[in-house]
C-alpha positions in Angstrom: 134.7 91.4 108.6 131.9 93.2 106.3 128.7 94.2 106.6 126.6 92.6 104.2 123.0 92.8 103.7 120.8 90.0 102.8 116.8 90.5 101.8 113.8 87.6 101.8 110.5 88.3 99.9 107.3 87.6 101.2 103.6 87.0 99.7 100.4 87.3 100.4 96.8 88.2 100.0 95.2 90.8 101.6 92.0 92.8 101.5 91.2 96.3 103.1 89.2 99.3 102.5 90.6 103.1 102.9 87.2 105.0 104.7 87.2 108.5 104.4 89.3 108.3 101.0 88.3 110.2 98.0 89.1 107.7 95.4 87.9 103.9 94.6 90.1 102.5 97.5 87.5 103.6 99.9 85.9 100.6 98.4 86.5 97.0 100.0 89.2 95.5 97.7 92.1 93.5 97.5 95.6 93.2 96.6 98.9 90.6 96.2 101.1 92.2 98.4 104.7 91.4 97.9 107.1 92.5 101.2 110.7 92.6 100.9 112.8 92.6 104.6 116.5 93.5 103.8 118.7 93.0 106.8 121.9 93.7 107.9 125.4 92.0 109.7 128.4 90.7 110.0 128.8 86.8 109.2 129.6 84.6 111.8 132.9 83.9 111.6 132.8 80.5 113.8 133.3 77.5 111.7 131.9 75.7 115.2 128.5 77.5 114.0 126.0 75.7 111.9 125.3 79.6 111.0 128.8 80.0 109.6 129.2 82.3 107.0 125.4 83.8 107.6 124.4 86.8 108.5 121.1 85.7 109.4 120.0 82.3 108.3 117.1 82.5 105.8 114.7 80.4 107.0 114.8 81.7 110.6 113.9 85.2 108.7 111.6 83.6 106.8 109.8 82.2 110.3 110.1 85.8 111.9 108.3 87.6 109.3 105.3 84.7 108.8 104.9 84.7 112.5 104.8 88.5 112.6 103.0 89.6 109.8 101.9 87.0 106.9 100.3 84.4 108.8 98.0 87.2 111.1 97.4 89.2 107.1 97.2 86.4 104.6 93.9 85.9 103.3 92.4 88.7 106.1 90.8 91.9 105.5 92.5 95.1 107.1 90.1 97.4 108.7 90.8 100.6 110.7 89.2 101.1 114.0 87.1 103.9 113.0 85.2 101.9 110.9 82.2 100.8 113.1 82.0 97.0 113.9 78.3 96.7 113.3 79.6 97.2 109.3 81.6 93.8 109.4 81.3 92.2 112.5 78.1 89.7 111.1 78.9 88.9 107.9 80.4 85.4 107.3 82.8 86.3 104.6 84.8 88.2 107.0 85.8 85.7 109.6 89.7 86.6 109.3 89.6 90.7 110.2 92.5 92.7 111.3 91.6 96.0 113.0 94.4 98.8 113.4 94.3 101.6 115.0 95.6 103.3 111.6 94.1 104.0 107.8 95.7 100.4 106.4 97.3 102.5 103.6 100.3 101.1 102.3 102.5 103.4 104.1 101.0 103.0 107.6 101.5 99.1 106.4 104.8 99.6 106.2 105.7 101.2 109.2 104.0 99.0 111.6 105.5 95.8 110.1 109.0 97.3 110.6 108.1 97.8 114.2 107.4 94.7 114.3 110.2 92.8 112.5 112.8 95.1 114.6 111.7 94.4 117.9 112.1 90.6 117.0 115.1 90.7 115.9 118.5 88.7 116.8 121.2 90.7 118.3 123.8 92.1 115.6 120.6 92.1 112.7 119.7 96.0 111.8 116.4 96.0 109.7 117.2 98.2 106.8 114.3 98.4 104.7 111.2 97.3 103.9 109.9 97.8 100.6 105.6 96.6 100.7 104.5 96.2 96.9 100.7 96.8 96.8 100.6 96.3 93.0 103.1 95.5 90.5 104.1 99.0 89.9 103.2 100.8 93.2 105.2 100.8 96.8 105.7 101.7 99.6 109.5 101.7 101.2 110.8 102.5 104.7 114.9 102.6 105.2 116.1 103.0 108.4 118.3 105.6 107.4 115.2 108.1 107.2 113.8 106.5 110.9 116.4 107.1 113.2 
């Protein structure tokens, strides 16, 4: 049977701030992200399957990635761990803060969500790319073909 790939997007709202950075990002600001997860499988071929035909049903995708990534970043602000809690920690605005141990640049995004996404999973599914809009004409992509 073929391999075929099949790829859910994802969208959210997310704020974060790039210290260090020589540019206006260094600034707290925010941006629509847009994720795309392509995946990829062989159909089940088991007409006793209510999967039959899929590669990976859709919604249960769609349930991996929220539980992973959207619902912890939606609506959050992204800080990296260098940045010294005292500078966020009291301020009421910023009840929903995720701290990495990275700069949250688009890139570093990208690689930690596919870590996450792969190790979750179903037997059989390869995660092929990700592809993390941060604006409308500006993205960052990882393929598994460049992370073996």
């Amino acid at each position: 049977m073929a391999r075929v790939r099949v790829t859910r997007q994802f969208d959210f709202e997310m704020a974060h701030a790039l210290p260090n950075y020589d540019g206006p990002c260094r600034n707290l600001h925010g941006h629509s992200y847009r994720l795309f997860v392509t995946v990829a499988g062989h159909p089940i071929n088991d007409k006793k399957n209510p999967k039959h035909g899929m590669v990976i049903d859709f919604g249960d995708l769609k349930r991996l990635v929220k539980e992973e990534i959207v619902n912890d970043l939606d609506h959050a602000v992204m800080i990296s761990s260098d940045v010294p809690a005292d500078q966020y920690k009291n301020i009421d605005m910023l009840n929903k803060v995720h701290v990495t141990d990275y700069q949250p640049t688009c890139e570093n995004m990208v690689i930690d969500f596919a870590w996450r996404i792969k190790s979750k999973l179903p037997p059989g599914i390869e995660l092929v790319s990700l592809r993390l809009h941060e604006t409308a004409t500006s993205y960052a992509e990882w393929l598994a073909s460049d992370n073996p």
